[in-house]
N, C-alpha and C positions, 0 to 999 in steps of 0.2 A: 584707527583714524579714518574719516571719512574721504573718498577720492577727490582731491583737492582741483580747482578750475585752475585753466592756464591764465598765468597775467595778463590782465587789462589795466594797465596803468593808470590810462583817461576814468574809467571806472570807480577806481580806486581811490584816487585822488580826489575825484568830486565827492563820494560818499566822506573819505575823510575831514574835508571841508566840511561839510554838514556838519559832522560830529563833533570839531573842535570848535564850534562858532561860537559857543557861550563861553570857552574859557577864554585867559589873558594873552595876546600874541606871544610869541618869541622878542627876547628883548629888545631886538638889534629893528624886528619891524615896528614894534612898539615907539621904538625912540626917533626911527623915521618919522611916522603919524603924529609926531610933537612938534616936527617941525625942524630936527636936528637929521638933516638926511644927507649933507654937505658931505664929501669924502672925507675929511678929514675927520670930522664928526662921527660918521660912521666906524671910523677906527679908530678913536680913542674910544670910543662906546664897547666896542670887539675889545679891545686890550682888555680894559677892566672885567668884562664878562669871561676873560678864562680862568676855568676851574670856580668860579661863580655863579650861584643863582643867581637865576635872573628876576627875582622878588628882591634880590639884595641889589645884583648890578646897575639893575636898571636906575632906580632911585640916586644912586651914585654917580651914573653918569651925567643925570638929569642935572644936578647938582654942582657937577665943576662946569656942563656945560653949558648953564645959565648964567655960572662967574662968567666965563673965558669961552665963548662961542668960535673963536677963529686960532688957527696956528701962533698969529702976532699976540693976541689976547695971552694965550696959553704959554706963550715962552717968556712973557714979560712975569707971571708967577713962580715967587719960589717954591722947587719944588716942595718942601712941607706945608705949604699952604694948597699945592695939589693932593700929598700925601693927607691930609688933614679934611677935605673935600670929598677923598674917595676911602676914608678909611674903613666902613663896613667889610669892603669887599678881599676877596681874600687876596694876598700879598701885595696889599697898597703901597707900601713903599718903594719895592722894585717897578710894580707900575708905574708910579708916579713920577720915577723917574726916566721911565720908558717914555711917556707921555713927553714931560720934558724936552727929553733929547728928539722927540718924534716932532715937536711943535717948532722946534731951531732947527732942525733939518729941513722942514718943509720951508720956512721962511728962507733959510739960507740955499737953496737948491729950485726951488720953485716958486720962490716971492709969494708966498701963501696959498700959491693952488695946486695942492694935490691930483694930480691928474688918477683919470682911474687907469693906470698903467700897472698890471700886475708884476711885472718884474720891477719897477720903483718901488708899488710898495713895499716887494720880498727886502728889499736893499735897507729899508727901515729898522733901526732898532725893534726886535721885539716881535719881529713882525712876522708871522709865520703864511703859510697857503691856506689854514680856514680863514684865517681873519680879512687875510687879502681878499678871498674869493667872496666871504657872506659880504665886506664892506663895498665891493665893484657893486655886488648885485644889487643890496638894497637901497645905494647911493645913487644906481643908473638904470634900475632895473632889464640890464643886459648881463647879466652873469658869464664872467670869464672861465669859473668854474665851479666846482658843486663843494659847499661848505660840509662837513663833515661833521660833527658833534658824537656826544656818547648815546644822542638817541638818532640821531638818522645811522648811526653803526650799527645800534642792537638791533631796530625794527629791520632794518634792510634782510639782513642778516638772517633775523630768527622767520622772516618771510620766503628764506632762501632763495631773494630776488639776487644774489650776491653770498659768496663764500667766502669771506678773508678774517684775518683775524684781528687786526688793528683799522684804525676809521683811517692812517693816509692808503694803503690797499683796498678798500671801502672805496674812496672818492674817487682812485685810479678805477675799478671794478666799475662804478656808477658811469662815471665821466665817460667808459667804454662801448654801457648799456642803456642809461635811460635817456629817452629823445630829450637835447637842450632845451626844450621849452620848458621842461619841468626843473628846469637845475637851479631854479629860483626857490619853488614851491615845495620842493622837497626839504628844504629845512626850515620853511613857515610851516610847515604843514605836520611834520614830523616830531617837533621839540614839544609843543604841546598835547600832540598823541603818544609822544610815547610817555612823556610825564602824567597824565591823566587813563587811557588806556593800557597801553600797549607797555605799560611798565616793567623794569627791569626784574623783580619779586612782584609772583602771583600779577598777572596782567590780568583782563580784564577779558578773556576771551570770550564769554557768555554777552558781550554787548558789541563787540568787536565786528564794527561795518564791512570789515574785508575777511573776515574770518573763512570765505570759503575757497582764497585764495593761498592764503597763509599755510605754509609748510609746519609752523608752531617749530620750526628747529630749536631743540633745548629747553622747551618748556616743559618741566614735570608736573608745577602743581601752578594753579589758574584759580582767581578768588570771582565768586559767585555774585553779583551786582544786587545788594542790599542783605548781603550777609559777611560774617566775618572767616569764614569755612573757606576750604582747598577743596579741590579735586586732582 
């Protein structure tokens, strides 16, 4: 393997922008650019989206939160009529009733304004540190901390910008190492590089913009750009 350049993040990052500019955002900024970038909005949008695509979630969330745009709206729904709104997506019903209890919590606790207070929303049904961290970020664009997905864990990872082996050791490793201005951009920039390039089977390292940074940790075989072949 060829002697690898030390990291340039600034670098790296803008190359990868280039790269991902013709595909679909990440859901969660997608659904901001619609108009639903409210906190609250921002985390029922994150609820539905885990362990979901985001070609499924997305359209899901569009969809209950065109009914019910506000915590009052959403808790005045019964839940099978939320369950019935996000069914695509995968375990609508426990979301939806996550949702639910998320929409009465906020009304009864914060009179409909979810503040972006990462320890409120930890206190939320349902509500975990990625969802909390991508919804602060995309809702204020000041990120409290760095959202973690199964592709900002692999790329980081297989970049050996970072050694861990679950994504919450990942965001603690990240949140350690990369300068906060990027702890926004790292998972706009990452979900759809690593689903388009930088994939989990045969990535795409013959087109790969940062390739001369990249450690390739774990990569045995790599698929060749406009063939169906390994190396």
């Amino acid at each position: 393997m060829p002697r690898k350049c030390p990291f340039d993040i600034s670098v790296m990052f803008r190359r990868i922008e280039k790269a991902v500019a013709g595909w679909p955002k990440a859901a969660m900024f997608e659904l901001a650019e619609r108009g639903f970038d409210s906190m609250f909005q921002q985390l029922v949008g994150c609820v539905i989206s885990i362990r979901t695509l985001d070609e499924v979630s997305l359209p899901c969330a569009i969809r209950l939160l065109e009914t019910a745009r506000t915590p009052k709206d959403v808790a005045k729904l019964p839940i099978e009529r939320i369950d019935q709104l996000i069914s695509p997506c995968t375990f609508h019903r426990p979301k939806a009733a996550t949702i639910h209890a998320i929409a009465v919590q906020v009304e009864k606790e914060f009179a409909g304004k979810l503040p972006a207070d990462r320890d409120a929303l930890l206190k939320l049904r349902g509500v975990g540190p990625k969802c909390a961290n991508l919804a602060i970020g995309v809702a204020t664009g000041e990120p409290l901390g760095i959202s973690v997905d199964i592709h900002v864990h692999r790329v980081t990872n297989r970049w050996g910008y970072v050694k861990t082996l679950t994504p919450e050791k990942t965001m603690l490793a990240l949140e350690a190492e990369l300068p906060k201005k990027y702890w926004l951009d790292i998972n706009r920039l990452l979900v759809p590089f690593g689903k388009h390039i930088c994939r989990g089977a045969l990535p795409k390292c013959s087109t790969c913009p940062v390739l001369e940074y990249c450690q390739q940790v774990g990569v045995k075989s790599t698929r060749e750009e406009g063939t169906e072949g390994t190396k």
